[in-house]
TORVEX-25150 format. One line per field, with one value per residue (C-alpha): x, y, z; residue number from 1; residue in one letter. Coordinates in steps of 0.25 Angstrom, whole numbers, plus 5000, padded with zeros to 4 digits. Layout:
// TORVEX-25150
px = X ... $
py = Y ... $
pz = Z ... $
pos = NUM ... $
code = a ... $
***
This chain:
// TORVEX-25150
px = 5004 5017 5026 5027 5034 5048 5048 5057 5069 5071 5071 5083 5092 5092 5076 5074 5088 5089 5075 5061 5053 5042 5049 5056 5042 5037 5050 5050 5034 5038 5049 5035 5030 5043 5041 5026 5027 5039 5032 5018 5027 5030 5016 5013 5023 5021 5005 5007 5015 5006 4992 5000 5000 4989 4983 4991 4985 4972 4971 4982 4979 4996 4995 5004 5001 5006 5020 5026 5030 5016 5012 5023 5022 5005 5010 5020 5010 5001 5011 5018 5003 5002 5018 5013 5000 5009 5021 5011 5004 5016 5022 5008 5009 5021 5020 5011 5002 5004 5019 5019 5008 5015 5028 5023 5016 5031 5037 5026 5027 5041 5044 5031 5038 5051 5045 5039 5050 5060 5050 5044 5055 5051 5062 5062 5049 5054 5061 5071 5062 5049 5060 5062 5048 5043 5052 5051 5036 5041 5050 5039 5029 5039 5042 5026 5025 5038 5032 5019 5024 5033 5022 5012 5023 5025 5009 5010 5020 5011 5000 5007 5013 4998 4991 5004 5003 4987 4991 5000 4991 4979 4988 4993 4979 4973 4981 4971 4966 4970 4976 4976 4971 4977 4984 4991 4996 5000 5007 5015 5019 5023 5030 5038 5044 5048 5058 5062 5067 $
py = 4959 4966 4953 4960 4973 4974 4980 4993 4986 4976 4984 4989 5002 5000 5003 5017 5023 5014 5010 5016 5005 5006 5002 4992 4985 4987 4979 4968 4968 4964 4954 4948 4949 4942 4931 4930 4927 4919 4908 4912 4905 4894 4890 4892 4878 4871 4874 4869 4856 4852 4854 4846 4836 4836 4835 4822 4815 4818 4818 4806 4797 4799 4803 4815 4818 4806 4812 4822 4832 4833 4837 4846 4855 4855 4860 4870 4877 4879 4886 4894 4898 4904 4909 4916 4924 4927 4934 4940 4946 4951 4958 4965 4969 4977 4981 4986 4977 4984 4982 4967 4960 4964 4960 4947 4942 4945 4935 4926 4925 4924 4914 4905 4906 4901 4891 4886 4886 4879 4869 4863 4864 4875 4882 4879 4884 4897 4907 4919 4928 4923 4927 4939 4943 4938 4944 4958 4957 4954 4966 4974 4971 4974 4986 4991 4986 4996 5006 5006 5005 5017 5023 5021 5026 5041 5041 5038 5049 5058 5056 5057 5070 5075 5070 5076 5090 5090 5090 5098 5109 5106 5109 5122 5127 5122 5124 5123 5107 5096 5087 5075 5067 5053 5058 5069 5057 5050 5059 5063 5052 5047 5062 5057 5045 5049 5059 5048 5041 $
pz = 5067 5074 5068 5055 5061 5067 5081 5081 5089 5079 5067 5067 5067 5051 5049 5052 5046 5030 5031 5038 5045 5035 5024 5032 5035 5021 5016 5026 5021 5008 5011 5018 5006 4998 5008 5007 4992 4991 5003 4993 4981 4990 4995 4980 4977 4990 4985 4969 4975 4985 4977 4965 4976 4982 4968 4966 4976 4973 4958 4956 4969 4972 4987 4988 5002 5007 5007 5015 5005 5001 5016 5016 5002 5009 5023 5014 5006 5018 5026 5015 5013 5028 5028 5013 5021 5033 5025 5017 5029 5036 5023 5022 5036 5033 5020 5009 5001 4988 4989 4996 4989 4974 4980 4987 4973 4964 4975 4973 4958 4957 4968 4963 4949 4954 4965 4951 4943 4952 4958 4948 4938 4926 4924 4909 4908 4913 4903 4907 4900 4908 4921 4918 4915 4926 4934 4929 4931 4946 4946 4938 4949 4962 4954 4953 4969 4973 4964 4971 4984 4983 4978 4989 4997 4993 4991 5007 5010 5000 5009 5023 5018 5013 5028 5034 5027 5030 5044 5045 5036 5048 5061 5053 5048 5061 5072 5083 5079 5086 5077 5085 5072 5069 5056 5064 5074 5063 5055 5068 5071 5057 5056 5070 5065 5053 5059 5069 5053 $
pos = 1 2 3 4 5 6 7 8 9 10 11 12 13 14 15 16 17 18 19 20 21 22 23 24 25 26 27 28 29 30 31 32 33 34 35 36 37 38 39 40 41 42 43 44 45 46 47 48 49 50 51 52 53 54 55 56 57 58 59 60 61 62 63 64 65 66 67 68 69 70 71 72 73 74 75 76 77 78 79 80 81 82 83 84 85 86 87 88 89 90 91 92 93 94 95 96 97 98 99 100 101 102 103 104 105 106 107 108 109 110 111 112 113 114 115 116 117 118 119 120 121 122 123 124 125 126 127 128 129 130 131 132 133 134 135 136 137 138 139 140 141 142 143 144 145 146 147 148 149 150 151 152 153 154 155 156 157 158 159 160 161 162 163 164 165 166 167 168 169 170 171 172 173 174 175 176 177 178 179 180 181 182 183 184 185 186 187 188 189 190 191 192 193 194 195 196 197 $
code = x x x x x x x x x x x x x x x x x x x x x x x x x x x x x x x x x x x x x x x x x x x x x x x x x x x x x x x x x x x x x x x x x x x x x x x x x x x x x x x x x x x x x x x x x x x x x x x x x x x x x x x x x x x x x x x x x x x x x x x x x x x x x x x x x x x x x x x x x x x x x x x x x x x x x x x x x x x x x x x x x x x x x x x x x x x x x x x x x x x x x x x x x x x x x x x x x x x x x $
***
């Protein structure tokens, strides 16, 4: 699944010096994730619209599917099913769950709520006060994601230091080991690109 990743020559002079690839990955992750939801809201519509006609030509003998924009809202829900499951999966790829899946479901709501509101007409059902709630509970929530996301991330740094300090602590107290482990590797490695940032 190499798609997902951007090849070094086509990233760019700008990732590396204002942002680190990481975090360039994990931000493309969750714009997956903005898409995934928003196309989510739409098969959500294309769904309600077909079904209600579907359901019309069974329960009231009025053939809906004779017409074409019957076929079509069907054809639509299917594939903005498929397109939901592969931006979903591509964000995943690139980003954590704890932060896309939170992120993913805000877009959801909100677009479902306005698909709702504009298409079938029901914006004096709506109040401003039922707005604003209910978009502080989306800001509340993305707020809670950031939150635990930059906390997962020192937690990581926490524990690269702590493996890294062990270490080092074993090649001073033991000089005569090999270490040749996987972790040394790593840590090597990981310690080598970072001064490359």
């Amino acid at each position: 699944m190499e798609s997902a990743t951007l090849p070094p020559a086509t990233v760019g002079k700008w990732v590396g010096k204002w942002i680190r690839l990481d975090d360039f990955k994990k931000y493309i992750g969750i714009s997956y994730g903005v898409l995934a939801g928003n196309v989510s809201s739409q098969s959500m519509l294309f769904a309600k619209s077909g079904v209600e006609l579907v359901i019309l030509t069974v329960v009231s003998d009025k053939n809906q599917l004779q017409y074409s924009l019957t076929w079509i809202l069907l054809i639509m829900m299917v594939l903005t099913a498929i397109l939901q499951l592969h931006y979903l999966n591509k964000g995943l790829q690139l980003c954590d769950t704890v932060i896309m899946i939170p992120i993913s479901a805000c877009v959801f709501n909100v677009s479902c709520l306005f698909n709702g509101l504009v298409y079938y007409d029901q914006w004096d059902r709506f109040t401003w006060y039922q707005l604003s709630l209910t978009m502080m509970g989306v800001v509340i929530t993305i707020g809670g994601v950031l939150l635990i996301s930059y906390k997962s991330e020192v937690t990581a740094l926490i524990e690269e230091e702590t493996v890294a300090t062990a270490i080092i602590y074993d090649e001073i107290t033991n000089p005569d080991n090999d270490f040749t482990t996987e972790e040394t590797k790593l840590l090597h490695k990981n310690n080598n690109r970072a001064s490359y940032t």
